[in-house]
N, C-alpha and C positions, 0 to 999 in steps of 0.2 A: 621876482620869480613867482611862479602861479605852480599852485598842486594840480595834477591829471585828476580829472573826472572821474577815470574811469581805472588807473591805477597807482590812482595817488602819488606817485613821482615829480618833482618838480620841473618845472622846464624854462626858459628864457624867455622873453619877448621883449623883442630889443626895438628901439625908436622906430627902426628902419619898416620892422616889422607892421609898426603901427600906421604908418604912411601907406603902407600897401592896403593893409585894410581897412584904411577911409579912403583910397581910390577903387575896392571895390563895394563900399558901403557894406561890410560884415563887421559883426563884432570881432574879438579876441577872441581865438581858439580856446574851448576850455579842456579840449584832452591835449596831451605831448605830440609831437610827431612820430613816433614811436604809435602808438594807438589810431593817432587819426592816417597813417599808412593803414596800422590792418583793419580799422573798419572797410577802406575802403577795396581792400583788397579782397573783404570777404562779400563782393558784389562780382565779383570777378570770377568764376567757372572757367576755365579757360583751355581744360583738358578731360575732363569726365565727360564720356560720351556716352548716350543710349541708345539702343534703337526704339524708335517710337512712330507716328505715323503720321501724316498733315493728313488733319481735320478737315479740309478743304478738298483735295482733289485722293484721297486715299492713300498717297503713296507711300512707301515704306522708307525712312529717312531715319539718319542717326544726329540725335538731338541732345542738347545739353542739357534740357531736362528730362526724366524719364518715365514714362507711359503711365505710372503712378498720380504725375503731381498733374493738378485739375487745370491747371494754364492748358489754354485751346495752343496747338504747334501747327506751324503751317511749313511746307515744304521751302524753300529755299525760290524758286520759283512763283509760285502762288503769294508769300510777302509780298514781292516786290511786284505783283503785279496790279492792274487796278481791277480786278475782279472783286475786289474789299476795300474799304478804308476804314483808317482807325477812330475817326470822328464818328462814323456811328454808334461805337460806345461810349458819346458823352456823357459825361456826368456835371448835373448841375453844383454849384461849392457852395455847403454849409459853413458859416465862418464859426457854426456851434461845434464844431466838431475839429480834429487833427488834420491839419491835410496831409499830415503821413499817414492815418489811417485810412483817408480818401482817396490818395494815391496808389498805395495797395490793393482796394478793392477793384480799383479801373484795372491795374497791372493785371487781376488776377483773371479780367474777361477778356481782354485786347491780345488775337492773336498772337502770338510770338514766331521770330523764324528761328528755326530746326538748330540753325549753326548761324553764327555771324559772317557770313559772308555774302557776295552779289554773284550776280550772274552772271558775270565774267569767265568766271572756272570754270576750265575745262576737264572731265573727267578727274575733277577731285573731289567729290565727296566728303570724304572721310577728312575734311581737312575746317580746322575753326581760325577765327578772325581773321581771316586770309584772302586775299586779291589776287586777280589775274594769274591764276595757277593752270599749269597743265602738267595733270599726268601725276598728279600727287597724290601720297596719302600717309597721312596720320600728319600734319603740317600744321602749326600753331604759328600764330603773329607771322605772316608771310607774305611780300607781295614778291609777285615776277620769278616764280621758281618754276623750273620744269622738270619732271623726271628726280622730285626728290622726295625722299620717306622718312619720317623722324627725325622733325626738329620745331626747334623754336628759336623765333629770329630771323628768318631765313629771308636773305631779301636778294633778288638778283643772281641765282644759285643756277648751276645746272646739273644734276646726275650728284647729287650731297644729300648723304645717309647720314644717320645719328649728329645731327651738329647743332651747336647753340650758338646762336648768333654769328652768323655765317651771311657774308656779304659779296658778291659779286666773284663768288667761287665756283670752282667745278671738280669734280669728280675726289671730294674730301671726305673724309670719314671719321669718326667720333672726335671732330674737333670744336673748340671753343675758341670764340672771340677770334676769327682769321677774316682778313679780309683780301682779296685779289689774290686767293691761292689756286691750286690747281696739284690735284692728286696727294692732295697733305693728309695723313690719317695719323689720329692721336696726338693732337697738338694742341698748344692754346697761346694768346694775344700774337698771333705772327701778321705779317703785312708781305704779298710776294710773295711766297713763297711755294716751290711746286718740288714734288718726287720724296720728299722726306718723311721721318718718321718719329713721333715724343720730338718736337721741339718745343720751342718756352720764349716769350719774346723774342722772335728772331725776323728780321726784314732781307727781302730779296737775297736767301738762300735755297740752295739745290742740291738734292742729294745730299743730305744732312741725318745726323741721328742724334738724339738724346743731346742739344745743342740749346744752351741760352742766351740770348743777347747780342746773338751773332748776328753780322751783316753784311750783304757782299760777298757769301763760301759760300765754298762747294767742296763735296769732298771730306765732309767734316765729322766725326765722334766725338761725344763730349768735348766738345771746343776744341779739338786739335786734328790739325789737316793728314790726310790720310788720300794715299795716292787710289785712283778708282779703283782699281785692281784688287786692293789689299780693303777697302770698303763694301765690293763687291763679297769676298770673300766673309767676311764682319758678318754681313746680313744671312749670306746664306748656309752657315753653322747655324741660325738659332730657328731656319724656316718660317716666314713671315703668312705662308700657308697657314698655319697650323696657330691653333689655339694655343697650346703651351708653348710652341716660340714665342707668340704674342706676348704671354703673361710674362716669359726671363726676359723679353727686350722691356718692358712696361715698369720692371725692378730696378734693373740697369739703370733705365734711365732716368727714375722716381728719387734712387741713391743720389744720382749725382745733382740734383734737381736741389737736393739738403745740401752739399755743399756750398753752391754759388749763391752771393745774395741775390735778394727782392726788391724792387722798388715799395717803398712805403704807400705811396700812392699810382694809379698810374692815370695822371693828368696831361695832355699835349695842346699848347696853342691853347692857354688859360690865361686870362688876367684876371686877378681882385676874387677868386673862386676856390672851392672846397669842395672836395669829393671824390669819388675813385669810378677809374675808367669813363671820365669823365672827357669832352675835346670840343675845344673852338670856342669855349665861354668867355663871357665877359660877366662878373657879379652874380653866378650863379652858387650858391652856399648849399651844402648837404645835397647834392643831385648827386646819382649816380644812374652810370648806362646811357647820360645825356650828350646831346652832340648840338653844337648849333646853336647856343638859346643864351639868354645874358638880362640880365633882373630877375632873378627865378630861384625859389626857394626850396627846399625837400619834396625836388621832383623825383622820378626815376622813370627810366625808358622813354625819354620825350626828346625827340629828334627833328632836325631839322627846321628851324625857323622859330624858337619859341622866344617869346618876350613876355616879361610880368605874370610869372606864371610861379604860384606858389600849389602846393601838395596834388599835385595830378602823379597819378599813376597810370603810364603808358601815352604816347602814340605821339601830337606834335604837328608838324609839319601845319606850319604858321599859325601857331595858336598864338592868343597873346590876351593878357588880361584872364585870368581863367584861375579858380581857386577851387579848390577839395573836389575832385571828380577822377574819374577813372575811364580808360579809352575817351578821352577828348582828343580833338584832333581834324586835321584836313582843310585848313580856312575857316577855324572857330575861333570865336569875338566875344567877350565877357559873359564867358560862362562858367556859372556858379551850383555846386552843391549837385552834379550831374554824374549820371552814369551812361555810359554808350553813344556820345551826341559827336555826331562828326557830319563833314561834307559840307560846307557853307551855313554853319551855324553860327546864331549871337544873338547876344540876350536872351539866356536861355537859363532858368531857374528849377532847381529839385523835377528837371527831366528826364527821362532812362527812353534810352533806344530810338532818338529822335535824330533825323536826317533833315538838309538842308531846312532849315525853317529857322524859326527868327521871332522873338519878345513870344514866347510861352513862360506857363509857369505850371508845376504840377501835372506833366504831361506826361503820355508811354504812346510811343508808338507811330509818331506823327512824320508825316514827308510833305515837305514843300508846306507848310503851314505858317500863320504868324496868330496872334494875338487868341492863344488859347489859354482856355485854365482847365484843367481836366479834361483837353481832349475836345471841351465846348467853344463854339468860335465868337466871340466877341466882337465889337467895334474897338476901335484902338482908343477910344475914352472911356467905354468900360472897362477894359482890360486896364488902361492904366490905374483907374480909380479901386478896380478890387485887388489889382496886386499890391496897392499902399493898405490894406485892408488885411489881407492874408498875410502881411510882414508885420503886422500892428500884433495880430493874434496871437502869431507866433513868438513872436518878441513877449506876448504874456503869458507862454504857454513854457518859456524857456524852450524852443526848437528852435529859433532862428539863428541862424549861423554853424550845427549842425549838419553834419553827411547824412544820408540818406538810413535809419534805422539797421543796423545788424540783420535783426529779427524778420526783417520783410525782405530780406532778399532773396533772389531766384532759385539759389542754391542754400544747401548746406553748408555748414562751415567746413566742416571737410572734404568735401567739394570744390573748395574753390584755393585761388591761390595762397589767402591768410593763412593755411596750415601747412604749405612748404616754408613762408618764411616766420611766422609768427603761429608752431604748432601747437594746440591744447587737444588736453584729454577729453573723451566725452561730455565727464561730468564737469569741465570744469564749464565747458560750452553752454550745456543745457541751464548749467545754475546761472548763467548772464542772459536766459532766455532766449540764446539763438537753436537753430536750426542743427540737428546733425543726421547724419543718411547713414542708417547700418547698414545698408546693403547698394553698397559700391558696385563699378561694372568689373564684372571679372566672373571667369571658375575658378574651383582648385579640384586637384584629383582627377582630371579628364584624361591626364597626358597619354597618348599612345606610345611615343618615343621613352626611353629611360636613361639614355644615352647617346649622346650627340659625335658625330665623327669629330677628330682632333685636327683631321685635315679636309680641307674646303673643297680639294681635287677627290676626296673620297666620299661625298654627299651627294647623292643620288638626285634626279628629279624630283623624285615623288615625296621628297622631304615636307615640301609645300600640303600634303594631305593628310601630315601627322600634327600632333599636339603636343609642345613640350613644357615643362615643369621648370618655372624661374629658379634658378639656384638659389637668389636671396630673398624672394618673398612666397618661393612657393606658385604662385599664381602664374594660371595657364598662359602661352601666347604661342604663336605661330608664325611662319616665313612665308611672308607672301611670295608670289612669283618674281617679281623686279626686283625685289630688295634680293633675292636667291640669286637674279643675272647678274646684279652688281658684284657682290662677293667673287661670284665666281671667275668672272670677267679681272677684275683689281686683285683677286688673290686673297683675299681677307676670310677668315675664321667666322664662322657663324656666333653668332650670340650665343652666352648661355644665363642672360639675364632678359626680363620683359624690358617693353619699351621705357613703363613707368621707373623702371627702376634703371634703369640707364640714363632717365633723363634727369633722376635726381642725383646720381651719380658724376653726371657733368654740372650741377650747379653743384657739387660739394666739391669741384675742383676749384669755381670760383670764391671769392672770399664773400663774407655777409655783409652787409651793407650796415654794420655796429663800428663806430669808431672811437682806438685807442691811444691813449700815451705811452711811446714808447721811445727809447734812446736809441741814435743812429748806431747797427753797429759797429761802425767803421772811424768815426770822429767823435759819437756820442753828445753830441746834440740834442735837446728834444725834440721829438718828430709825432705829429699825427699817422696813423697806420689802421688799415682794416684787416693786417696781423695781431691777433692776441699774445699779449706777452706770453705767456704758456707753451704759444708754439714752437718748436725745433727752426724755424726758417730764421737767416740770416738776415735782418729788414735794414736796409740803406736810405739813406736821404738821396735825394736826388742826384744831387753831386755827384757824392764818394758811388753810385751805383755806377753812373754815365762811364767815371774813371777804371772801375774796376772792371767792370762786361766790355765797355765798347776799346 
């Protein structure tokens, strides 16, 4: 067992561990997993947006960092064009000095784009890390969505408002974890399912209400069949219109939600693997949110295609070889110690926002590139020669093997995602020498509105020109025009919480990614679970769950 670095807790590193990392040439991790997640997570911004301006062509853009911090931003357009490149702010490498301090100072002259996404999007703007979008806005982690507002996850969507991880769905609404639905509102881990409303693991159900585990209905309350007529009637006593029908159907169906058990985990098409809402592994241990991937250690969000792939936070699709980084991904090859590197990357060392290219080291900013060290281009025998050089340093500097510094990252700590899943207070921030941003994007106090209609048929057009007051944080937000069609169109209740707080409200429906011992409680077994003992919820082992729901 080894003490964390950084909060002295002990943690494992077990033989298997040590194989991987002499097949990518790192030492032993010296913080837990637990830490070395949110270091890397506090590289990650992924929803704080500003408006600010590209340096470049003038125009007015909304960027993730804000008009404040001295990084040069460039439109969205102008990045990816070849009006610039990021080698002409080479920098020659001092081996007297850090190359994380060296790193830093390049990151701090090397353009940056606005928002992480291409020139693919159409008419989305307002949308971060996000592909092939139209018609979007306020979109986080996206590709192939059209015509949808507030979410994250969103991949293959059409006409999907407020949802978290939403996949090849259409016209869904504040749901989590659905995939192949169609007019689901207020639901989570369902597969198939269309017209229903608060379901809870349910597959290829229809016209369904406040229903768990179900498969195959229609027709259904609380798990018991109910002729149309007499469900019809169900729904419309409590007005699916109106906000306060919403909230008694949202009780209803939350009550009965306590009754029925839970799965302990929820794994499918797993062998030799650990983790939740996890599918299709083989030897994948502590990943959650993964799909697709088999030799790979405390990943999360990494889909499609991954092999050998220890502590990456997000993205996938055939990575393989690849240790401590965050957004890897796209047909990336042993890459190490990085932030933001996708699209035909490998051999790629302590790189941030680096697109197809290949054997850099210490780099920001680079496309189509190979044999760089801060951005400067090399011969491929120097470049080998100083990179044994710059790992010797470091290796005497204690940095090697090391994620990318806290302290130099692009964002604040509270900014970025480390303070949804791993939150500290200001000072606790400041006294480890990171970054914190007092002034967040937001008003308060502007609101024109004081009072929202209770029904969605009684909300005016001109709603869209007022300012209304979050109920739980206070802080200002507004209804755009589409997201107003939608509602009005499906029958749904206006919000009366902002986005941010809606969106944290769907991940407190999910569970945290901490794992428990606890007893099945049906046969009482020991069971792993990312239910806390403490909680009121029924937790089942596999088994005893399959028998009791299906």
């Amino acid at each position: 067992m080894k003490n964390c670095k950084q909060c002295s807790q002990s943690f494992e590193i077990t033989d298997k561990d040590r194989e991987f990392y002499n097949k990518m040439d790192v030492p032993e991790p010296t913080w837990c997993p637990d830490c070395r997640e949110m270091r890397r997570m506090a590289w990650c911004n992924e929803m704080m947006l500003y408006p600010n301006k590209c340096q470049l062509c003038g125009k007015r853009v909304i960027s993730q960092l804000n008009s404040k911090d001295p990084r040069p931003v460039y439109c969205v357009d102008c990045w990816w064009s070849d009006k610039w490149t990021s080698n002409a702010y080479a920098q020659d490498l001092d081996l007297n000095r850090s190359i994380f301090d060296q790193l830093h100072e390049l990151e701090l002259k090397v353009p940056h784009c606005c928002v992480s996404t291409d020139i693919s999007n159409e008419n989305s703007e307002y949308t971060h890390h996000a592909g092939q979008e139209r018609n979007c806005y306020m979109l986080f982690h996206a590709t192939f969505a059209e015509n949808c507002y507030y979410g994250y996850g969103v991949k293959k969507a059409l006409n999907c408002v407020d949802v978290h991880y939403c996949h090849d769905s259409e016209l869904c609404y504040e749901c989590v974890d659905v995939k192949k639905c169609y007019k689901l509102a207020w639901s989570q881990d369902c597969t198939n399912c269309a017209d229903s409303y608060f379901l809870q693991d349910c597959t290829d159900c229809k016209n369904c209400f406040g229903c768990v585990g179900l498969k195959n209905k229609r027709y259904y309350i609380n798990n018991k069949p109910y002729t149309e007529e007499d469900y019809e009637k169900f729904l419309a006593q409590f007005n699916v219109n109106t906000y306060s029908g919403t909230q008694k159907l949202k009780k209803l169906a939350t009550d009965f939600f306590l009754k029925m058990p839970k799965k302990a985990l929820r794994m499918i098409n797993c062998e030799d693997s650990f983790g939740d809402h996890l599918f299709n592994a083989h030897d994948a241990m502590y990943c959650f949110d993964c799909s697709d991937m088999e030799h790979s250690k405390y990943c999360s969000q990494m889909q499609l295609g991954v092999k050998y792939c220890y502590d990456i936070y997000q993205y996938g699709v055939e990575a393989e070889l690849c240790y401590e980084g965050a957004m890897i991904g796209t047909n990336a090859y042993n890459i190490r110690f990085c932030y933001l590197c996708l699209w035909q990357v490998s051999d790629l060392t302590y790189c941030i926002d680096c697109y197809t290219s290949k054997n850099c080291f210490g780099c920001f900013g680079l496309q189509r590139s190979k044999f760089c060290i801060l951005n400067k281009q090399y011969s491929e025998s120097e470049y080998k020669d100083l990179e044994k050089k710059i790992i010797e340093k470091m290796k005497a500097d204690g940095e090697w093997g090391e994620f990318l510094p806290i302290k130099y990252s692009q964002s604040a700590y509270n900014e970025t995602t480390a303070q949804l899943w791993y939150p500290k207070t200001k000072e606790e921030v400041l006294k480890n020498g990171w970054q914190w941003q007092d002034d967040l994007p937001g008003t308060y106090g502007q609101e024109t509105l004081k009072e929202i209609p209770d029904n969605i048929n009684d909300v005016p057009d001109t709603i869209i020109n007022e300012v209304i007051a979050c109920e739980s944080c206070k802080k200002n937000y507004k209804i755009i025009e589409q997201e107003l069609k939608f509602y009005k169109k499906q029958g749904y209740p206006l919000p009366h919480q902002c986005f941010q707080c809606r969106r944290i409200a769907r991940m407190d429906i999910r569970n945290r990614r901490d794992i428990y011992d606890r007893k099945c409680g049906k046969c009482t077994i020991d069971i792993k679970t990312t239910y806390s003992p403490d909680r009121p919820e029924k937790i089942y082992c596999e088994q005893c769950y399959l028998k009791e729901v299906y």
